[in-house]
Every structure is written in C-alpha cells, then in structure tokens.
N, C-alpha and C positions, 0 to 999 in steps of 0.2 A: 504494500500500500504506500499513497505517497503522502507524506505530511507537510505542513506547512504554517507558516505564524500570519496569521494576522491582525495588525495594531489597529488599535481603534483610540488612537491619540487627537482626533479631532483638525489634524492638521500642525498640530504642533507638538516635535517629538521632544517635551520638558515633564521630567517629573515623571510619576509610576501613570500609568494608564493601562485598562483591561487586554487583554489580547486574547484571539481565539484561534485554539488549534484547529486546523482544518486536516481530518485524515477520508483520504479516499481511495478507495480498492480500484484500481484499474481495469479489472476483469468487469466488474457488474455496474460501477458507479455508486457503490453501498457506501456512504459519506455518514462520518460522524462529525458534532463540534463539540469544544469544550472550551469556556471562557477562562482564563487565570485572571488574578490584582496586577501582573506583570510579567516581565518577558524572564524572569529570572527562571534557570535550569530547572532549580525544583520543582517550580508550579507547571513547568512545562512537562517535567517526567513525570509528575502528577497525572497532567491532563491526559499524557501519551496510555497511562495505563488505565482510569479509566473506559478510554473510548477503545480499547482494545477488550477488555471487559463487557462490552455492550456488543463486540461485533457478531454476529454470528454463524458467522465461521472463525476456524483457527489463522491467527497472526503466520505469515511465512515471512515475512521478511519489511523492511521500510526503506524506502527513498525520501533522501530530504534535500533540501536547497543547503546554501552552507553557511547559514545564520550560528552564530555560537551559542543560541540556545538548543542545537541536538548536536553539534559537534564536540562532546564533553565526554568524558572518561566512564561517568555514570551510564549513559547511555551506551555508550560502547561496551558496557561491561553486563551488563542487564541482557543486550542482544546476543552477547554470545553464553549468557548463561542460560537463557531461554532458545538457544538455537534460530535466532532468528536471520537473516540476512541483513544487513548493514550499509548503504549505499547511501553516495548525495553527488546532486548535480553539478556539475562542472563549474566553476568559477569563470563568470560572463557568460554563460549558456543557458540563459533565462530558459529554451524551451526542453531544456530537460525534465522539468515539471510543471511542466504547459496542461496537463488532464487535471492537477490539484490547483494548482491555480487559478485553472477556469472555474472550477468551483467557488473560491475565492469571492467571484462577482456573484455565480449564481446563488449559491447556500449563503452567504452572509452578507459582500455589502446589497446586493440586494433587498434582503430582509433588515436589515439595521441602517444601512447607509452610512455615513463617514464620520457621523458625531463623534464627541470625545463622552467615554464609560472610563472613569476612574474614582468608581468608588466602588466599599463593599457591597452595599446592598444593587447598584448597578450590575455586579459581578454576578452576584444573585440571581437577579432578574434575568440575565441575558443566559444563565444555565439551567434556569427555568422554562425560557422559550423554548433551548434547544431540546430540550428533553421532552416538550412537543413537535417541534419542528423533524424531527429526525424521524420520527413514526410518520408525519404527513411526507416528509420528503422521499423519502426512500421506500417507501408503500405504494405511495399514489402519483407519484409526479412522472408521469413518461420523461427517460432521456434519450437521446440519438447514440451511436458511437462510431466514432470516425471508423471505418477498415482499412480504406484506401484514396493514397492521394496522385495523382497523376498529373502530367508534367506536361504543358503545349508549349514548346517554347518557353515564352517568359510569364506565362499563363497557366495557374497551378487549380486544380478541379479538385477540391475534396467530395471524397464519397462517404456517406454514411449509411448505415443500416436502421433499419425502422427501429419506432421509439419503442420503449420498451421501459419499466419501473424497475429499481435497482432489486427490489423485489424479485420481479420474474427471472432476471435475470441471472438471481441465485440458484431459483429452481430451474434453471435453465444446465445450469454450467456442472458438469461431468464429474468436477475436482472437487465440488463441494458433498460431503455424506447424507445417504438420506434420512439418518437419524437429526441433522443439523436442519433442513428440509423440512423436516417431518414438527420440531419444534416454532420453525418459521411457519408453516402457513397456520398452526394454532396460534400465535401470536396473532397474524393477520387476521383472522376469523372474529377476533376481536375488539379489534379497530371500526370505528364508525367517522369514515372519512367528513360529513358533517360538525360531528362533534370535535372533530381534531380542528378542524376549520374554525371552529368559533373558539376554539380555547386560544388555538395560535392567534388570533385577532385580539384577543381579550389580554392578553400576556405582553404581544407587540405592540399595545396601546400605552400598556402598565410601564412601558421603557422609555425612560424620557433621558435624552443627553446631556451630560452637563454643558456642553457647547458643540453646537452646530459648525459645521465645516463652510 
C-alpha cells in the first residue's frame, strides 16, 4: 500500500497543525485516513498502525514518498519485524506515488479543503469523520483504475477500466482469502448507505477550521 502525509496547516507551515495519513492499497483503491496533533514520527506510527488494523486484508508491504516522518528507524524496524516490505519514492519523482496522492484530493482535501485543524478536539472531529467516511468511501463510491496508457507521438491516451467500489474490488481480487471476503460482505450487509450519508454530513458540518486558506 502506498502512504502519505497530509498537512492541513491552512497555508501556513508555523507551529503544530493536524495532518492526515492517507494509506491506499493499489490493487482495489481500499483507502484508509487517520488525523495526528502533528507531523511528529510517533503520531505518524500511530496513525500507520491503526489504519493497518482497520484494513481488511493482510499489510504486505508500504511505499512512501520521502518525508522524514516514515523514513525513521522505528518504522524500518517494525516492517521488518512484521515482514512487511519497505519502499519510498524517489527523490524528485513526484509520480512514484501519483495513485496515493491522487487520493490526497479525492478522500481529503476534497472532503475538508485547505483550512488550518490545529487543535485537539479538531483532531477529534476530523477522526470522527473519517471513521464515517471510510465505510461510505470504500463501500459505495465507484472508482476507475488506470490499466493502460499509450503513447501518439507527443499525445498520451490513458485507459481505464470500469468503475468499480474498492469494495468489489476486494471481492474481486484472487490474493485476497475468502474467509477475509467472507467477513467483508457481512460488514457490508450492514451499512445503510443513507444513513452513512447523513452522518458524514452531520460530522463534516460539526468541523469548523481554525482558519481558512
């Protein structure tokens, strides 16, 4: 999966402000978030294990960009006690985590926008949303996935393949067990996409920014 930080400093990077880890599976688009107080390691290896706890399927490995909050010893030492893989983007090669990033706009600032969240109970609130948002996202929300791009000259054609909920996509996908499967669509079975709807509205109402961008 690929992870990634982002700030919600309202435009001005002074002082602690909330940040949100953004992890997303590349296979199916299964996105989780988790707000920290700040960009500090801890809260970050915090966040990392949480939403690795929530996924449903097993962690194989993480890609990250090369921000110094996952390039730390803790981190390195946790993935290979857990057997995970250990990878990060290339320095100046923004599209090495161009699928998490795109996320970036769509799962967060979309839903929050650029305001500055730097306080507890903002911290709160914004891990309140997510912990709705992530059932309506990844349930209900069709996403496309690139397969193939091709090349006219100086004229590039992405192709995508039909939408599809990160959801289906799990029950889609070979590598995932069908006892994991099997717990997934009873979760689903539960969910009432209404209801998720008006809670995430009621929750992203309740989030007011300390300052606007």
């Amino acid at each position: 999966g690929e992870i990634d930080l982002v700030q919600h400093d309202g435009g001005t990077n002074k002082g602690d402000f909330a940040c949100t880890l953004t992890f997303t599976d590349v296979a199916t688009g299964w996105t989780e978030l988790a707000a920290t107080p700040n960009k500090a390691q801890v809260h970050v290896f915090a966040a990392l294990q949480q939403e690795r706890a929530r996924l449903p399927f097993p962690l194989l490995g993480i890609d990250s960009d090369n921000g110094s909050e996952f390039i730390n010893n803790e981190l390195r030492r946790y993935c290979e006690q857990e057997h995970l893989t250990f990878t990060r983007g290339r320095v100046g090669r923004k599209n090495d985590n161009a699928f998490v990033e795109e996320k970036n706009w769509s799962a967060v600032r979309r839903l929050v926008g650029y305001g500055r969240y730097d306080t507890p109970p903002q911290v709160t609130q914004l891990n309140a949303l997510y912990q709705v948002y992530r059932l309506y996202f990844n349930h209900f929300l069709p996403l496309t996935k690139l397969v193939q791009t091709e090349h006219h000259g100086s004229r590039i054609k992405k192709i995508y393949d039909q939408p599809k909920t990160p959801y289906q996509r799990i029950l889609d996908a070979p590598q995932v067990s069908e006892a994991a499967k099997t717990k997934l669509r009873k979760e689903h079975a539960k969910l009432d996409v209404v209801k998720l709807k008006h809670q995430l509205d009621a929750r992203l109402a309740a989030l007011k920014p300390t300052r606007q961008w």
